[in-house]
Biopython code that builds the backbone (N, CA, C, O; Angstrom):
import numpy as np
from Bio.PDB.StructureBuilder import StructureBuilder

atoms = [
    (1, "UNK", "N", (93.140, -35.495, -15.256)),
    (1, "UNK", "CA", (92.190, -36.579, -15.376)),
    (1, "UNK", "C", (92.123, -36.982, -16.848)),
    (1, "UNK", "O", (91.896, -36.217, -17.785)),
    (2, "UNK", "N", (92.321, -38.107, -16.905)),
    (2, "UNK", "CA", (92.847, -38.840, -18.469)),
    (2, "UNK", "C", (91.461, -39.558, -18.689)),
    (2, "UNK", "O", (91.256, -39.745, -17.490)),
    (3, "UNK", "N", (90.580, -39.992, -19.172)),
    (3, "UNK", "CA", (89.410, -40.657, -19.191)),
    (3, "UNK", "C", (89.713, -41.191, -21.085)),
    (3, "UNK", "O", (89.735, -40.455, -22.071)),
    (4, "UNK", "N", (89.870, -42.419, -21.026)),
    (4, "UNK", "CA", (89.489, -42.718, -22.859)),
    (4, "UNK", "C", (88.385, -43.837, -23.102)),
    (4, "UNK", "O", (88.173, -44.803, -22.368)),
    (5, "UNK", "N", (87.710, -43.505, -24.307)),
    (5, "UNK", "CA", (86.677, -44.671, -24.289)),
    (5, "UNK", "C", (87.616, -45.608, -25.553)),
    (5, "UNK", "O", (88.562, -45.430, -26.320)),
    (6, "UNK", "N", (86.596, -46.726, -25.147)),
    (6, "UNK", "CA", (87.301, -47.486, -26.307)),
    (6, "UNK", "C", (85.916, -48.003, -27.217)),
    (6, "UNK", "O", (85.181, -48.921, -26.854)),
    (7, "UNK", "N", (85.784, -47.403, -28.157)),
    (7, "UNK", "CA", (84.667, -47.176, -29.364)),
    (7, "UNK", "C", (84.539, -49.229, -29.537)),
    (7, "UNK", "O", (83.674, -49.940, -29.027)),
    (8, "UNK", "N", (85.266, -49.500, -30.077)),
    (8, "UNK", "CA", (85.146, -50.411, -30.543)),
    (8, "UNK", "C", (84.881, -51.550, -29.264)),
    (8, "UNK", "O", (84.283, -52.538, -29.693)),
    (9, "UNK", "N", (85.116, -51.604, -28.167)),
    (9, "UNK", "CA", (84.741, -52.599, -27.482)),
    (9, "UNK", "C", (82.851, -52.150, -26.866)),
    (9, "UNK", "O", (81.893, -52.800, -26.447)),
    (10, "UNK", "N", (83.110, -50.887, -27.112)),
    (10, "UNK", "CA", (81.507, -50.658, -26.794)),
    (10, "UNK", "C", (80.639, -51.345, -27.687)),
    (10, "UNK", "O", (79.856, -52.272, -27.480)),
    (11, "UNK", "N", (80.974, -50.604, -28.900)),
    (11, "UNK", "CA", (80.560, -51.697, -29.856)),
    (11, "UNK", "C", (80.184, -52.725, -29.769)),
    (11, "UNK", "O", (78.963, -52.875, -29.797)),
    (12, "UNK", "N", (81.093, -53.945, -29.619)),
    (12, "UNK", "CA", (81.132, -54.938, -29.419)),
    (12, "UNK", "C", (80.129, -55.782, -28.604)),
    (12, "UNK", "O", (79.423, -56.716, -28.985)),
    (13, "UNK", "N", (80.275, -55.079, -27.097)),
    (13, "UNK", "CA", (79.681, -55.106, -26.159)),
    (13, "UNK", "C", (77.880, -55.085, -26.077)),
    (13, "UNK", "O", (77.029, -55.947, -25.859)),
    (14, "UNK", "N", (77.854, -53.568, -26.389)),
    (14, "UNK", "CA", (76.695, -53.270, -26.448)),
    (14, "UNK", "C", (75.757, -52.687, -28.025)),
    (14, "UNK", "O", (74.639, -52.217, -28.235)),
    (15, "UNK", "N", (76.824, -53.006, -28.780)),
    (15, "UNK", "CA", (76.106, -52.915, -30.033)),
    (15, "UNK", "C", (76.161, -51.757, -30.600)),
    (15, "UNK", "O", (76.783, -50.967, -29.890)),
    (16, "UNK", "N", (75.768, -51.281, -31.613)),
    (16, "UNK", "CA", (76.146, -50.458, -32.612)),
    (16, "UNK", "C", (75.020, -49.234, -32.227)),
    (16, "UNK", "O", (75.448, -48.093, -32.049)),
    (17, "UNK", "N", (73.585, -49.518, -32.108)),
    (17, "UNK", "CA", (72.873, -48.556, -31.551)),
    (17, "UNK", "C", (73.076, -48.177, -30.142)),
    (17, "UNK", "O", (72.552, -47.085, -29.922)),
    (18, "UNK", "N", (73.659, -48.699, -29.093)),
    (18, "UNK", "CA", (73.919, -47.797, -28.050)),
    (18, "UNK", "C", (75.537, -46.989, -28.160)),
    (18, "UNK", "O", (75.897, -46.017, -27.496)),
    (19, "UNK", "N", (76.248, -47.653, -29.092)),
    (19, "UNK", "CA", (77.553, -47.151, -29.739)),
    (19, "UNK", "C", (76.766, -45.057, -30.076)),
    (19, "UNK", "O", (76.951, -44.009, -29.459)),
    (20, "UNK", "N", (76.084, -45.347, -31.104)),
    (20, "UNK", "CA", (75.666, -44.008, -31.710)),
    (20, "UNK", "C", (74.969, -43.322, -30.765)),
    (20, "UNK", "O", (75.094, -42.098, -30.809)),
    (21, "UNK", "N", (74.029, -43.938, -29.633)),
    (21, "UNK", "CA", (73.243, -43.469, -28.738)),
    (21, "UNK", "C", (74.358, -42.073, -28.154)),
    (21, "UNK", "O", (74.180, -40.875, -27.932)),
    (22, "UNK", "N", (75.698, -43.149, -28.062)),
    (22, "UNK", "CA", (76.370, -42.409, -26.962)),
    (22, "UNK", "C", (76.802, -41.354, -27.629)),
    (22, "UNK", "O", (76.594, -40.267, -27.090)),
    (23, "UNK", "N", (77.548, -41.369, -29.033)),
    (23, "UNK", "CA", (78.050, -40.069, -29.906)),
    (23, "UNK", "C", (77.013, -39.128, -30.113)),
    (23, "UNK", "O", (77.110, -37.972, -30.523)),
    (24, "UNK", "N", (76.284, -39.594, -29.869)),
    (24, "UNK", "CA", (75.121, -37.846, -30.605)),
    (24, "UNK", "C", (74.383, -37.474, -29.267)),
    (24, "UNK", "O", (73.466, -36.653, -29.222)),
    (25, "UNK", "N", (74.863, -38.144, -28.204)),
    (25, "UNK", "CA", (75.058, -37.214, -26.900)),
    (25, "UNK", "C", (75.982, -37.461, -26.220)),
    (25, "UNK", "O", (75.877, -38.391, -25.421)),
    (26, "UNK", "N", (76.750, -36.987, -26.274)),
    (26, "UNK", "CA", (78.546, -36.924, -26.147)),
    (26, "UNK", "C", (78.409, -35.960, -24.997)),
    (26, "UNK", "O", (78.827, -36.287, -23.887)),
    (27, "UNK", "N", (77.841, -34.779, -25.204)),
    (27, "UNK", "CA", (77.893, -33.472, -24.445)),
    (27, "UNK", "C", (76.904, -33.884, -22.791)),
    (27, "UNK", "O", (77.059, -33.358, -21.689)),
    (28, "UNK", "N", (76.318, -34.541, -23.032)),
    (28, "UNK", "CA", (75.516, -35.357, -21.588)),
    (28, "UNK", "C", (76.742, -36.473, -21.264)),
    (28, "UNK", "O", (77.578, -36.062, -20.459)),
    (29, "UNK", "N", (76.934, -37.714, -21.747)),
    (29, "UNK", "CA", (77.829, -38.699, -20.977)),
    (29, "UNK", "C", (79.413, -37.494, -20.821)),
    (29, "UNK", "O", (80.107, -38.263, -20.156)),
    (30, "UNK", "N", (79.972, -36.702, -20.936)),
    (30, "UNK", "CA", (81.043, -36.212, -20.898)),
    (30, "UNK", "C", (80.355, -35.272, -19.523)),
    (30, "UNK", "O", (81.155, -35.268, -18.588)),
    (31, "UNK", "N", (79.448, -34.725, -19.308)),
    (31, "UNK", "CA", (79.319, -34.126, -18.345)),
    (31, "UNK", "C", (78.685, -35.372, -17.002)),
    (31, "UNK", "O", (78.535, -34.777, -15.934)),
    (32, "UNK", "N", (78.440, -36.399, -16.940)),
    (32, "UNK", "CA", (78.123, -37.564, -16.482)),
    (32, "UNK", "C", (79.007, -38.105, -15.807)),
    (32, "UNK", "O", (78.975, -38.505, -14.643)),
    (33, "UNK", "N", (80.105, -38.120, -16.833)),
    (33, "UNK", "CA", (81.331, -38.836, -16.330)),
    (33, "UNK", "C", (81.913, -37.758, -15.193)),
    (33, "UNK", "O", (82.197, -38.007, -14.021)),
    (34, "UNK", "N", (82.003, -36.482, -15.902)),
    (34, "UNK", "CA", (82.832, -35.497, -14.743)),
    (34, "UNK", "C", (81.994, -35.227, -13.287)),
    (34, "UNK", "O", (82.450, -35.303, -12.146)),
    (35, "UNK", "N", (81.194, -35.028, -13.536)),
    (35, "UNK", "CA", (80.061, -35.630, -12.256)),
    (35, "UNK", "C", (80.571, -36.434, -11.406)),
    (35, "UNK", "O", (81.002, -36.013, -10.332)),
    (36, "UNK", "N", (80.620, -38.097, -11.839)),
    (36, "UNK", "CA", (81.218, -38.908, -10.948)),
    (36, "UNK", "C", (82.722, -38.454, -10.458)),
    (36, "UNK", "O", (82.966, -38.468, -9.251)),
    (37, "UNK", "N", (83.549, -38.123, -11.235)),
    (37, "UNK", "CA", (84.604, -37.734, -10.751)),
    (37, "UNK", "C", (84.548, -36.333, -9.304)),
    (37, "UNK", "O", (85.086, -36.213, -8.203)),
    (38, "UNK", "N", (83.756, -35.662, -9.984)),
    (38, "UNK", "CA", (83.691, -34.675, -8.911)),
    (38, "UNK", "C", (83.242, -35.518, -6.995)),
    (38, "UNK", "O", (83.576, -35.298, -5.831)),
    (39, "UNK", "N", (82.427, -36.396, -7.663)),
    (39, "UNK", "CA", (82.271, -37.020, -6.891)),
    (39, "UNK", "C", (83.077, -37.973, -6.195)),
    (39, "UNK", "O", (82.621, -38.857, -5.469)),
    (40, "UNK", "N", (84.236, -37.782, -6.423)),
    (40, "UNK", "CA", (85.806, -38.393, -5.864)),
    (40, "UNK", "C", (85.679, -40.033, -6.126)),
    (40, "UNK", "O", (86.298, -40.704, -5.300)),
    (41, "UNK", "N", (84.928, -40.816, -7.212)),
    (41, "UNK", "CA", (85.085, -41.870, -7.376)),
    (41, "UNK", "C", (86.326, -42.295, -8.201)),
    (41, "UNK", "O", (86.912, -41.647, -9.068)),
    (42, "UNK", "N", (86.536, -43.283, -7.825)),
    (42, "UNK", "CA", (88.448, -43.876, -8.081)),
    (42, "UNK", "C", (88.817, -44.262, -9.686)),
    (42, "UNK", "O", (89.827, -43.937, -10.310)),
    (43, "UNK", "N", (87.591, -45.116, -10.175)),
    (43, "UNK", "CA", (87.672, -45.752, -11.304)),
    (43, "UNK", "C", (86.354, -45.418, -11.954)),
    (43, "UNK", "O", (85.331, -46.103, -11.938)),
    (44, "UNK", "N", (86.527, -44.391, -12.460)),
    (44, "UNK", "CA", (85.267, -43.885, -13.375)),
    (44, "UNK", "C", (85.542, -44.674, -14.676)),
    (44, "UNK", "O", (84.444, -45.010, -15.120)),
    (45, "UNK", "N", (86.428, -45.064, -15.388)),
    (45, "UNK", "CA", (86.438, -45.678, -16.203)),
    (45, "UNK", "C", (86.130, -46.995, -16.750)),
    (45, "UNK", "O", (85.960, -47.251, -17.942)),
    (46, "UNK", "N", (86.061, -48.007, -15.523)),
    (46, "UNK", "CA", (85.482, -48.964, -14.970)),
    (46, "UNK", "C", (84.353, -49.219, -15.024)),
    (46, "UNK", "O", (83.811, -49.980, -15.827)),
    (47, "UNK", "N", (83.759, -48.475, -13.986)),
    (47, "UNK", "CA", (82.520, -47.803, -13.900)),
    (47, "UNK", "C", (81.532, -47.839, -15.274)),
    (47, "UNK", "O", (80.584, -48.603, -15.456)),
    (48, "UNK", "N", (82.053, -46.744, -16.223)),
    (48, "UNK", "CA", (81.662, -46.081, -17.735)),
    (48, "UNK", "C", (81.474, -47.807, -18.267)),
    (48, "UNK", "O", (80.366, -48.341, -18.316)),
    (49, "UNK", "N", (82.501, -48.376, -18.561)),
    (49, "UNK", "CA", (82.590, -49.736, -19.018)),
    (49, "UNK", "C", (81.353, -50.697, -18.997)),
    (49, "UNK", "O", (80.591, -51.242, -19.795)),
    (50, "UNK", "N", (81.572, -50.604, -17.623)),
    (50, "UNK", "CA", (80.793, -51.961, -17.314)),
    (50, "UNK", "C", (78.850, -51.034, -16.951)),
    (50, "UNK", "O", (77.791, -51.662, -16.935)),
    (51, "UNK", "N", (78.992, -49.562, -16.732)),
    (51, "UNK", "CA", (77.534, -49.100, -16.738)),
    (51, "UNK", "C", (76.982, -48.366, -17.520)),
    (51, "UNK", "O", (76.000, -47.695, -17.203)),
    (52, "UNK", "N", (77.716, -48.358, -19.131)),
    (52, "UNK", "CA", (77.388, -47.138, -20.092)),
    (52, "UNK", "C", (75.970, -47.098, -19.871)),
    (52, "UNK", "O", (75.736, -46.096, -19.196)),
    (53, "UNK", "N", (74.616, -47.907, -20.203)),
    (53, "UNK", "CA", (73.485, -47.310, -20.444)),
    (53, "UNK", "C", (73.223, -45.919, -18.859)),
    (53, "UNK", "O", (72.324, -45.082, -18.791)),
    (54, "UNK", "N", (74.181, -46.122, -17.993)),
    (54, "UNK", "CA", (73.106, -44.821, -17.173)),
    (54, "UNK", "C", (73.775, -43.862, -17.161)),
    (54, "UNK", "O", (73.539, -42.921, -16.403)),
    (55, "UNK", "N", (74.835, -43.884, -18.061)),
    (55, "UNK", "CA", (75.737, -42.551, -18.567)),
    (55, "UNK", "C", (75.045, -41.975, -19.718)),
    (55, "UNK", "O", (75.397, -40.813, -19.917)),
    (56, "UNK", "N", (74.152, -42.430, -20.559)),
    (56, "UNK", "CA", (73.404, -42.084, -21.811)),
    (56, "UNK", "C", (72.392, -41.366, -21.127)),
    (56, "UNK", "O", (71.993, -40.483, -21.886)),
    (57, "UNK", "N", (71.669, -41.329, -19.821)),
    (57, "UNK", "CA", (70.626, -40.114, -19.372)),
    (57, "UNK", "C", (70.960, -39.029, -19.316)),
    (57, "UNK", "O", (72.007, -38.755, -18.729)),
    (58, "UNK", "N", (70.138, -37.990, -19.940)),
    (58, "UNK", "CA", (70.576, -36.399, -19.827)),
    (58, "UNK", "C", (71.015, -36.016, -18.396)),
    (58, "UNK", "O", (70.333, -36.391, -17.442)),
    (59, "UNK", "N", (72.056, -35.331, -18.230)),
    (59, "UNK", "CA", (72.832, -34.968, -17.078)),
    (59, "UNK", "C", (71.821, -34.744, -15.633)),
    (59, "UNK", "O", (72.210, -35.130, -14.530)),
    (60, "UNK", "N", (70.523, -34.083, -15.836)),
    (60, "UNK", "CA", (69.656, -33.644, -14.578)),
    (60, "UNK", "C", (68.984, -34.933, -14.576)),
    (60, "UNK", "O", (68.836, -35.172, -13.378)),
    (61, "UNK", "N", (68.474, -35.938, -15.268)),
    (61, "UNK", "CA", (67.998, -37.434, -15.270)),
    (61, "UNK", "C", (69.598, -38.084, -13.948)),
    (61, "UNK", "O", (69.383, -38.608, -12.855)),
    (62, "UNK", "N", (70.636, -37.885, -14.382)),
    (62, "UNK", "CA", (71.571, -38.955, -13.842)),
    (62, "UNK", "C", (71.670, -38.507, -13.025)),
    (62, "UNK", "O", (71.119, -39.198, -12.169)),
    (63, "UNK", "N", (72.309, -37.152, -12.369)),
    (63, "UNK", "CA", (72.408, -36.147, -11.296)),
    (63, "UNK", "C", (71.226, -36.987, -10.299)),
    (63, "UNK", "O", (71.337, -37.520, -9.195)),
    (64, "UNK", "N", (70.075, -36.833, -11.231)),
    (64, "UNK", "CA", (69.218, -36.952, -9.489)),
    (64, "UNK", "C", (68.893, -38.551, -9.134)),
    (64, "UNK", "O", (68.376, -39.028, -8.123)),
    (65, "UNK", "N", (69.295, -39.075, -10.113)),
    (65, "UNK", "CA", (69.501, -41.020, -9.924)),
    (65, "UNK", "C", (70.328, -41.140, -9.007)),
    (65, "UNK", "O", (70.160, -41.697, -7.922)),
    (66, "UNK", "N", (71.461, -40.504, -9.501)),
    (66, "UNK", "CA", (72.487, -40.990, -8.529)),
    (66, "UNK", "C", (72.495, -40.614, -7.093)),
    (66, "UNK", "O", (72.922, -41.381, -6.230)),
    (67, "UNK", "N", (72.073, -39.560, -6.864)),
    (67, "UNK", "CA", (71.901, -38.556, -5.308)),
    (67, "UNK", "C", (70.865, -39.475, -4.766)),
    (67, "UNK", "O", (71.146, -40.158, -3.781)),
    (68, "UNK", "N", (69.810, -39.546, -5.265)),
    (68, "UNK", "CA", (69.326, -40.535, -4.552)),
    (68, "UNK", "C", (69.714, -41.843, -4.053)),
    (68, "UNK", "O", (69.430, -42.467, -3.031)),
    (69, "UNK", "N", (70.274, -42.025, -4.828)),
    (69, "UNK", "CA", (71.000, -43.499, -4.159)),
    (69, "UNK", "C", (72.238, -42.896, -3.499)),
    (69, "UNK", "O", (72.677, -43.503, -2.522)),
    (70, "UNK", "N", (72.807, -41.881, -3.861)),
    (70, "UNK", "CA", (74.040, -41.420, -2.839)),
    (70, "UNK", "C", (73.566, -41.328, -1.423)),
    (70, "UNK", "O", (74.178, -41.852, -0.493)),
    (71, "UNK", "N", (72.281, -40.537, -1.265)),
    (71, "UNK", "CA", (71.564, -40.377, -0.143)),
    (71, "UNK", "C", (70.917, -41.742, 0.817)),
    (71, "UNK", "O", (70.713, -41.668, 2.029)),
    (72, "UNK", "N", (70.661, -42.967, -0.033)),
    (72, "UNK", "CA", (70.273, -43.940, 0.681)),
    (72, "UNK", "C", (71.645, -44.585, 1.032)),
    (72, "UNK", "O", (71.334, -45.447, 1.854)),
    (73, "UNK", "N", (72.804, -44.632, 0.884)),
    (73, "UNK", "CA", (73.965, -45.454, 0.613)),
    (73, "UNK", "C", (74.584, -44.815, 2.062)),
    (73, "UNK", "O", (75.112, -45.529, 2.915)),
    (74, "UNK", "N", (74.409, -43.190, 2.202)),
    (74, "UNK", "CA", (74.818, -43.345, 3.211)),
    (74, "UNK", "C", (76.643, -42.161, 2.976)),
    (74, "UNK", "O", (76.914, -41.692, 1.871)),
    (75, "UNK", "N", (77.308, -41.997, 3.863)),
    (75, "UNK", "CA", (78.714, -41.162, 3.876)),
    (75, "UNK", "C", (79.374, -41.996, 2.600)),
    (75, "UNK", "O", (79.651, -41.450, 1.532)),
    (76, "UNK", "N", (79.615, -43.623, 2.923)),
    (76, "UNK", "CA", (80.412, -44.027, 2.229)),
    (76, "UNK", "C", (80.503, -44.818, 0.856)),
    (76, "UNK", "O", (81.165, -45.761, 0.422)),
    (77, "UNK", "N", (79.303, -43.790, 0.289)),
    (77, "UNK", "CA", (78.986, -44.073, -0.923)),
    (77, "UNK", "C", (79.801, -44.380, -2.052)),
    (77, "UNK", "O", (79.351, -45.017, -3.004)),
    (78, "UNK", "N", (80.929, -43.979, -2.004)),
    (78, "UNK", "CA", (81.980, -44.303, -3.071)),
    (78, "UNK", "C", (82.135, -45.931, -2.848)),
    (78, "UNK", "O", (81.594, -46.765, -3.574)),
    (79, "UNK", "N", (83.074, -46.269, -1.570)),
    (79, "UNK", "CA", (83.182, -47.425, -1.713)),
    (79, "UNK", "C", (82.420, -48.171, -1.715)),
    (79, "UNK", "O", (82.817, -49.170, -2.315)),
    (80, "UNK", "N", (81.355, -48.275, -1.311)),
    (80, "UNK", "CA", (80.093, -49.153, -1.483)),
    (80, "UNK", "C", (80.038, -49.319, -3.058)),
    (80, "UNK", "O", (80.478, -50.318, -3.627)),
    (81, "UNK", "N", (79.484, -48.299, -3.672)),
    (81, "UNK", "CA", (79.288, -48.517, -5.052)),
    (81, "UNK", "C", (80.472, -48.839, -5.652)),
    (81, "UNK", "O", (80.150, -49.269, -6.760)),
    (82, "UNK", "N", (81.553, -48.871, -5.555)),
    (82, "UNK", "CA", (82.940, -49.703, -6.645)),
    (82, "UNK", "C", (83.132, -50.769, -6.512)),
    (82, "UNK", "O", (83.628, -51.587, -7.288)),
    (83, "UNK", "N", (82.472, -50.949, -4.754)),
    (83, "UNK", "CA", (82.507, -52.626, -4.217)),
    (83, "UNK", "C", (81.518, -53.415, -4.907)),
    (83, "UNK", "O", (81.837, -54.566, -5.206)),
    (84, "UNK", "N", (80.408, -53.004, -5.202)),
    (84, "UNK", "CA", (78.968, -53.241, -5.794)),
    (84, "UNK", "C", (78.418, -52.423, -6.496)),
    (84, "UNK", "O", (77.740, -51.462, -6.133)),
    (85, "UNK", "N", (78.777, -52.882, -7.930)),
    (85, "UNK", "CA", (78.012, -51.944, -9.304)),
    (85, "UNK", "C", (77.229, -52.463, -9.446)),
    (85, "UNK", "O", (76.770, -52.134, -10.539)),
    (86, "UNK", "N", (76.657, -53.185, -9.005)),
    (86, "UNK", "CA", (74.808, -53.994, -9.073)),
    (86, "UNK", "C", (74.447, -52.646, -8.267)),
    (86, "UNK", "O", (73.434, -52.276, -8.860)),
    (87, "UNK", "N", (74.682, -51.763, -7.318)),
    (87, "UNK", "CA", (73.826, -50.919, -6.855)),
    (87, "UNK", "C", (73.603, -49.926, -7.946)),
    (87, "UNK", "O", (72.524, -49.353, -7.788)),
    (88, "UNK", "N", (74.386, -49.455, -9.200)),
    (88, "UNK", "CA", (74.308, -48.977, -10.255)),
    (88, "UNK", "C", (73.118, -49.228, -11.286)),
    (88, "UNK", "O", (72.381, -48.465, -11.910)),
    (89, "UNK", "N", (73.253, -50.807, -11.195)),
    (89, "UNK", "CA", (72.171, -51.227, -12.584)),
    (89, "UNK", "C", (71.141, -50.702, -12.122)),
    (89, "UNK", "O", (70.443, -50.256, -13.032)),
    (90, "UNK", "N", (70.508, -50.469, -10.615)),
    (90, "UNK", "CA", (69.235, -50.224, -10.569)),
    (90, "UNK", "C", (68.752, -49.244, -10.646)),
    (90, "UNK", "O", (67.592, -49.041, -10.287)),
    (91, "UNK", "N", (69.627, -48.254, -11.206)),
    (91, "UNK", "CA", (69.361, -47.269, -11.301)),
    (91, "UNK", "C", (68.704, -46.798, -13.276)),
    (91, "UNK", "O", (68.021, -45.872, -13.714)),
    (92, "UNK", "N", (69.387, -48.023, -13.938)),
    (92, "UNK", "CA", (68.781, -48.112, -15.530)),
    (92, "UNK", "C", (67.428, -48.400, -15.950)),
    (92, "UNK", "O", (67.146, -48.429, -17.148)),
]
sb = StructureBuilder()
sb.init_structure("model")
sb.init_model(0)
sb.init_chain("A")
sb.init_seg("    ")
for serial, (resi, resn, name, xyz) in enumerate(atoms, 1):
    if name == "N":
        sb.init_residue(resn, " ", resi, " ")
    sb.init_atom(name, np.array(xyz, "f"), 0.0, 1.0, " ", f" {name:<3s}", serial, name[0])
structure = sb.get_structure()
């Protein structure tokens, strides 16, 4: 599993304070990300991209965001959510 961020489009994107947000908790979004993966989603990188702010919650904050909505979504929670990352934002 290859995962790379790209610093500078975050940047860009979302600015210089959620840029640093994310480095000085590195050790939460790195366990965040492997999470989703465990969770057999296809394009975590995608994902990371387009939903960094709910990768910045401490790991037991995101863990139980997401289960909950895993739990309302239903078996086929993966594809639902890659089909629709608006079900993501509501979780920020």
């Amino acid at each position: 599993m290859e995962f790379s961020i790209d610093f500078d489009k975050i940047s860009e994107i979302y600015g210089e304070e959620v840029l640093r947000e994310m480095q000085e908790n590195m050790d939460e979004v790195i366990k965040n990300v492997n999470y989703m993966y465990m969770l057999e989603f296809n394009d975590v990188e995608d994902i990371f991209e387009r939903e960094i702010l709910l990768f910045l919650y401490d790991h037991d904050t995101f863990k139980d965001k997401l289960n909950k909505l895993i739990y309302k979504l239903g078996l086929n929670y993966v594809e639902k959510i890659e089909n629709d990352l608006s079900l993501l934002e509501s979780l920020q």
